[in-house]
C-alpha positions in Angstrom: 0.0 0.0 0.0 1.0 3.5 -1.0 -0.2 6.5 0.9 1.1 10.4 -0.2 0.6 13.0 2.5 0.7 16.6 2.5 2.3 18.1 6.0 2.0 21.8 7.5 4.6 24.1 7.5 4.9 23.0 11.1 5.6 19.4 10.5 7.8 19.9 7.5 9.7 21.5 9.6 9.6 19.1 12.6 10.7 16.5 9.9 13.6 18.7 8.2 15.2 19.3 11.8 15.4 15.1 12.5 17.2 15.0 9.1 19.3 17.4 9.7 20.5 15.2 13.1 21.7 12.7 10.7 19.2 10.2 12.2 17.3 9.3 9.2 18.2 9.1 5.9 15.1 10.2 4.4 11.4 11.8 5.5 9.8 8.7 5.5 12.3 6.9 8.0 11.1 9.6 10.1 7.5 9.8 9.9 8.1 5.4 10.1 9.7 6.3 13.6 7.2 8.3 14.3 4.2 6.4 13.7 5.7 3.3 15.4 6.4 5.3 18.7 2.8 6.5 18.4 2.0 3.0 18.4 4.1 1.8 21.2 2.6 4.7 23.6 -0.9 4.4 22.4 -2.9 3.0 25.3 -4.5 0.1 23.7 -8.0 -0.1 26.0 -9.6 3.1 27.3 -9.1 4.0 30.9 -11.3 3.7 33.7 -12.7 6.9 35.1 -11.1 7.8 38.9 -13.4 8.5 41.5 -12.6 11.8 43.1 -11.3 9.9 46.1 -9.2 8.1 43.7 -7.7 10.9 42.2 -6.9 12.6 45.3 -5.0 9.6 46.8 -3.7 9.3 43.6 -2.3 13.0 43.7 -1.3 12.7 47.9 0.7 9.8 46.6 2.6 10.8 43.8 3.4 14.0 45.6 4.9 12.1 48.5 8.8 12.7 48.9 8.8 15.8 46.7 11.5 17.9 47.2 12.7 21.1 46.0 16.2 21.7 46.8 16.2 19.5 49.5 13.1 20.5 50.9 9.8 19.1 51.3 7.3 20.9 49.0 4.6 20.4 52.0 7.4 22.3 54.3 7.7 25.2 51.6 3.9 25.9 51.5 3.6 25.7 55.0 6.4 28.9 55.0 4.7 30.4 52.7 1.3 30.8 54.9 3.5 32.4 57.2 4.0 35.4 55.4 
């Protein structure tokens, strides 16, 4: 199968600058890389809705151990209600 597309200004671009890394050897290499990341980083089944309580022990956990220069971000906000 043959397919021709026609790219924005925006995309030609994005493509020129990968060929001009040396990477690829011509446009379509890189639109083929392209297309095969999208499909490695495509979720392949929709995801489940989070209940609110979910998503805030989602959040509370991922923020857990976050540090800004050594301090805790938690710390830092508290500081800040001081002023």
């Amino acid at each position: 199968m043959s397919l021709t597309l026609s790219l924005g200004p925006r995309s030609e671009e994005l493509v020129a600058a990968q060929l001009r890394t040396g990477r690829y050897q011509s446009a379509e290499d890189v639109i083929t890389r392209a297309l095969e990341t999208l499909a490695g980083t495509e979720p392949t089944a929709p995801r489940a809705r989070k209940t609110v309580a979910e998503a805030v022990a989602h959040i509370r956990e991922s923020r857990k151990g976050i540090r800004l220069d050594g301090l805790k971000v938690r710390d830092l906000i508290h500081e800040g209600h001081r002023y």
